[in-house]
C-alpha positions in Angstrom: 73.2 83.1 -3.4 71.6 85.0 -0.4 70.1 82.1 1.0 73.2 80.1 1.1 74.8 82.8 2.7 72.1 83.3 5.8 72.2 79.5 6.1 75.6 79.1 7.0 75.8 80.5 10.1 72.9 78.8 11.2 74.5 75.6 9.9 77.9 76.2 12.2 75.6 76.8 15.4 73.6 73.6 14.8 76.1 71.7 17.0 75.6 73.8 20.0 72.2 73.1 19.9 72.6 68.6 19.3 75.4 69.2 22.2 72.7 70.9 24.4 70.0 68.1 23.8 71.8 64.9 23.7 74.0 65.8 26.9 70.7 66.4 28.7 70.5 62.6 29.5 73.3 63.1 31.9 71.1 65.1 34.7 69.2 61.3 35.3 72.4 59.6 36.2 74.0 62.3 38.4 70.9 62.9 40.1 71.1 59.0 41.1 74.6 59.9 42.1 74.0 62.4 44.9 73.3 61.0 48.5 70.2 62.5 49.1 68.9 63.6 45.7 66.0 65.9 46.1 64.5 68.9 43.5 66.3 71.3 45.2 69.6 70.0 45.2 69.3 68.6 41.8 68.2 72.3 40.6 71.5 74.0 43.1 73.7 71.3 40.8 72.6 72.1 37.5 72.1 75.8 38.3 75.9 75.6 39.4 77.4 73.7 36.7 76.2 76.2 34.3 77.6 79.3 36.2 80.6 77.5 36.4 80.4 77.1 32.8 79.6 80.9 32.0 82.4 82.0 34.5 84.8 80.1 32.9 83.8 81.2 29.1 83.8 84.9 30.2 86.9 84.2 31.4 88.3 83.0 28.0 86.2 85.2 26.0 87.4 88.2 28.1 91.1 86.9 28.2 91.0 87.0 24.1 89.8 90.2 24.0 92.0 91.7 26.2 95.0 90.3 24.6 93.8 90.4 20.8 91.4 93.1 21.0 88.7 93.7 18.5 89.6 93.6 15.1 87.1 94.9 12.4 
């Protein structure tokens, strides 16, 4: 029964991980998208997108903590 129990929370992140892979596809198109699409900007873009992504869950995550707080 120990196996089944480590498995399971390996099993609930396994959609993180498809998400992550299969929304990779997307950096082709909006690359194409941008007027002048070079390594740089493509990099500024993605690099921005996911620190607008970790600034908006910190914000969430610390919101819910502050309101709920931690409960054992």
């Amino acid at each position: 029964m120990t196996a089944v129990t480590e498995l399971m929370p390996s099993l609930g992140a396994l959609p993180i991980y498809i998400f992550a892979f299969t929304n990779q596809q997307n950096a082709i198109s909006a690359t194409n998208e941008m007027g002048r699409p070079t390594r740089n900007r493509a990099l500024a873009a993605i690099l921005g997108a996911i620190g607008l992504a970790l600034g908006l869950y910190l914000c969430v995550g610390c919101g819910g903590y502050y309101t709920f707080g931690m409960y054992p």
